[in-house]
C-alpha positions in Angstrom: 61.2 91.1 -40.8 57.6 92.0 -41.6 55.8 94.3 -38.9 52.7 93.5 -37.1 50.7 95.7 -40.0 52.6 93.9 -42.6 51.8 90.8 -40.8 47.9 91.5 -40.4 46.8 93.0 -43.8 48.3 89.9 -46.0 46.8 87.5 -45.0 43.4 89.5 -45.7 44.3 90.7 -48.9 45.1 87.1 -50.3 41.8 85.7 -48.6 40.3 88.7 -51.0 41.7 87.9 -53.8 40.7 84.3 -53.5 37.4 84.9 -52.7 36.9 87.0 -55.6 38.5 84.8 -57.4 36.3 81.7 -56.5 33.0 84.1 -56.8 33.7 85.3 -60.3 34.6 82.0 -61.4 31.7 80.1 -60.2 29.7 82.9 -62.1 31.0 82.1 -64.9 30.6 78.6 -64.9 27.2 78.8 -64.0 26.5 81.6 -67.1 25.7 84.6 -64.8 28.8 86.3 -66.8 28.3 85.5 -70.3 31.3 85.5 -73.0 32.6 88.4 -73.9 31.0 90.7 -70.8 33.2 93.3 -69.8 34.3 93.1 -66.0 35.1 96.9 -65.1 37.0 97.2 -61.9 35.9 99.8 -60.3 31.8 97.8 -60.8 33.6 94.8 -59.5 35.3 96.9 -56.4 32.0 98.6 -55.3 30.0 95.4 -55.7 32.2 93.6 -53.3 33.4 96.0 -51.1 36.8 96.1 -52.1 39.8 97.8 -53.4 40.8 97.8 -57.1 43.7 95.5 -56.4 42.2 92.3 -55.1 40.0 92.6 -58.0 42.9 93.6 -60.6 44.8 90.0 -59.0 41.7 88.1 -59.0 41.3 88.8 -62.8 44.6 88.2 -63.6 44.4 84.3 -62.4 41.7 84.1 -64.4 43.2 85.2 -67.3 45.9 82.6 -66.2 43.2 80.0 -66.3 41.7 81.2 -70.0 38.3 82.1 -68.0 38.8 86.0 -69.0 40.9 87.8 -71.8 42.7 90.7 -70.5 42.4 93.5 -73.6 44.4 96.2 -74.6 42.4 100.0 -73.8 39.1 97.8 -73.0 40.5 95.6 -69.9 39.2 92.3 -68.8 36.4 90.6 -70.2 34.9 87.0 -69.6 36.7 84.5 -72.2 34.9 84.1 -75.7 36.3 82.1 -77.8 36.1 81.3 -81.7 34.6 78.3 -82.8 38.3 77.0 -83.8 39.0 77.4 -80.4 36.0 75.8 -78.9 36.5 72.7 -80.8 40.5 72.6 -80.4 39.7 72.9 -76.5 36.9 70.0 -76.7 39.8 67.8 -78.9 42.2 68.1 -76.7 39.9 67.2 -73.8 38.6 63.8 -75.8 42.3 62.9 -76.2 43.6 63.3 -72.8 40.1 62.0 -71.1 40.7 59.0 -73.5 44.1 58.3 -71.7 42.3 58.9 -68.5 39.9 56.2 -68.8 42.8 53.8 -70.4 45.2 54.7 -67.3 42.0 54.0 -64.7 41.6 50.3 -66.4 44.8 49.6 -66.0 45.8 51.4 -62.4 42.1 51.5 -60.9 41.8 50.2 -56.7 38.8 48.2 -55.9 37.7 51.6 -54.0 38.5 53.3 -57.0 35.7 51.0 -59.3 33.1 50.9 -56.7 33.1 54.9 -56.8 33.4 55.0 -60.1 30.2 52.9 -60.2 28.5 54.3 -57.7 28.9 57.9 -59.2 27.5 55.9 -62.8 24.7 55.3 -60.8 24.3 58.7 -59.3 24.0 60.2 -63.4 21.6 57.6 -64.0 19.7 59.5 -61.5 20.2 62.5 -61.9 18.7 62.3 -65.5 15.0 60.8 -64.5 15.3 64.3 -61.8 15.4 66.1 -64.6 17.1 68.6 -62.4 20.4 70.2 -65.4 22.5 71.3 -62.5 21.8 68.0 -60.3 22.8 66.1 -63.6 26.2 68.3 -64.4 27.5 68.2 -60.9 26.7 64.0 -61.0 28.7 64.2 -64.6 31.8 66.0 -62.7 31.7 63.5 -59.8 31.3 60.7 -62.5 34.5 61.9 -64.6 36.9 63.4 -61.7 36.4 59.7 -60.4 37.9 58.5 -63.5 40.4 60.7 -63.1 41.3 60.0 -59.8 41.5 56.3 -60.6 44.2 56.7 -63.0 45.9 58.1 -60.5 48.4 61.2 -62.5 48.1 64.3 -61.0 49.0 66.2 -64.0 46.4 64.8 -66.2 43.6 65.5 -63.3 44.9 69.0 -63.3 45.1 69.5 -67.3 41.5 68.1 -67.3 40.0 70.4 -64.6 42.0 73.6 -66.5 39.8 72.7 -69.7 36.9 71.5 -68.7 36.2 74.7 -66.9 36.9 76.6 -70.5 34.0 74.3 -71.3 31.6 74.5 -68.8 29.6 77.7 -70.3 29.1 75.9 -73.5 28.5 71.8 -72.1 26.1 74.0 -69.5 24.2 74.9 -72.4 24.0 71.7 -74.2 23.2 69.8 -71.2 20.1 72.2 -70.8 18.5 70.2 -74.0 17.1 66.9 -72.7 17.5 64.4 -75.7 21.4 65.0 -75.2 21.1 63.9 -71.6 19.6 60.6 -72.7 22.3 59.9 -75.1 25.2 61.2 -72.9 23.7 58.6 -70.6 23.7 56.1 -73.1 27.4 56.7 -73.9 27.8 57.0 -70.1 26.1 53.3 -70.0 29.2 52.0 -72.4 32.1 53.8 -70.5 30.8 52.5 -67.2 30.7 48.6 -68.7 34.4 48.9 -70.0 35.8 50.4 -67.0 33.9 47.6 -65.0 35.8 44.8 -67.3 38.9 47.4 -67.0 39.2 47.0 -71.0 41.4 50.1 -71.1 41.0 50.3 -75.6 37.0 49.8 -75.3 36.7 52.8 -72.4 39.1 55.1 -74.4 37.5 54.8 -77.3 34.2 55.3 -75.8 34.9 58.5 -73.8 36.6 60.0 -77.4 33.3 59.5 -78.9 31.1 60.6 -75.6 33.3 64.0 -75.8 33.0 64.1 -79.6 29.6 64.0 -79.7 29.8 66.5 -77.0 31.7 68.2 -79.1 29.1 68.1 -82.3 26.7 70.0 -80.4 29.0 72.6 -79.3 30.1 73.5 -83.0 26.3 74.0 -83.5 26.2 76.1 -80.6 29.5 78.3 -81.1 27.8 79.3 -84.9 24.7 79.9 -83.0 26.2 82.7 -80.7 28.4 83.9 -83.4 31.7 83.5 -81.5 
């Protein structure tokens, strides 16, 4: 039976480790930690007020989530893939986003469509604001409501997994804004098909919306070197 202590301190050392967790991840999403930065412990301790072991854990489950590579005698360091692996990750990612958008045709709730349509809407939007990080957060509301409308949790989960792998390099891309404008164009023809729930026309064009995502990724991987 765990003592009052035991009781008090675990709590506290998981809400830690979870924040650090949260906090280094959104930093690397939002490029503050850029690939291949080394993430010392004992920096990462001071800066947050912490012990070495919260920041040791919090590390570790990214690791787990392919956000940082844990390396022998240099330790953790934020995830930088090759360019092989940048376009495997973005294949994958066209494929099972493809069965997404077939399974949300075929499975999709009125409520389902009208979010989906509304959140269309919302990217339209977002690109006359010109505002990048208004425009990827409308993108993620646009896609997760896909997602939700095909209704398999696994899938949902798979997606969010690698599309956070992706998020330093679409973050990039998106920054450029003649590939807004034809992300919205492909948008424009996802949107239609999932309207007439064609499940073959809105897989096929999400495969090419992520491809062509894809194209300017490959340009960007050379151009960092990874």
């Amino acid at each position: 039976m765990l003592s009052e202590v035991e009781k008090g301190t675990r709590p506290d050392k998981a809400t830690q480790t979870e924040r650090l967790t949260q906090e280094l991840e959104a930093e690397i999403l939002n490029g503050d930690l850029s690939p291949g930065q080394r993430l010392d412990e004992m920096t990462l301790a001071e800066r947050f007020a912490v012990s070495r072991t919260p920041v040791r854990e919090a590390l570790r489950i990214l690791a787990t989530s392919g956000l940082v590579e844990l390396q022998p005698r240099i330790g953790a360091v934020v995830a930088r893939p090759t360019v092989s692996e940048v376009m495997e990750i973005f294949e994958l990612v066209g494929e099972l986003e493809a069965v997404a958008s077939r399974l949300a045709c075929e499975r999709m709730t009125d409520a389902h469509s009208l979010r989906i349509a509304e959140a269309y809407k919302e990217c339209c939007e977002a690109v006359c604001s010109k505002d990048v990080s208004l425009y990827m957060d409308c993108n993620d509301i646009f896609h997760r409501a896909i997602h939700d409308a095909a209704d398999n949790r696994a899938l949902s989960g798979q997606l969010s997994q690698l599309s956070k792998r992706l998020t330093p390099y679409r973050r990039f891309i998106t920054f450029r804004p003649e590939r807004r404008e034809k992300a919205e164009k492909e948008h424009e023809m996802l949107a239609c098909a999932l309207r007439e729930r064609n499940g073959e026309a809105a897989a096929l064009a999400m495969k090419d919306h992520v491809r062509m995502l894809a194209d300017d990724a490959l340009i960007l991987a050379r151009s960092l070197k990874l």
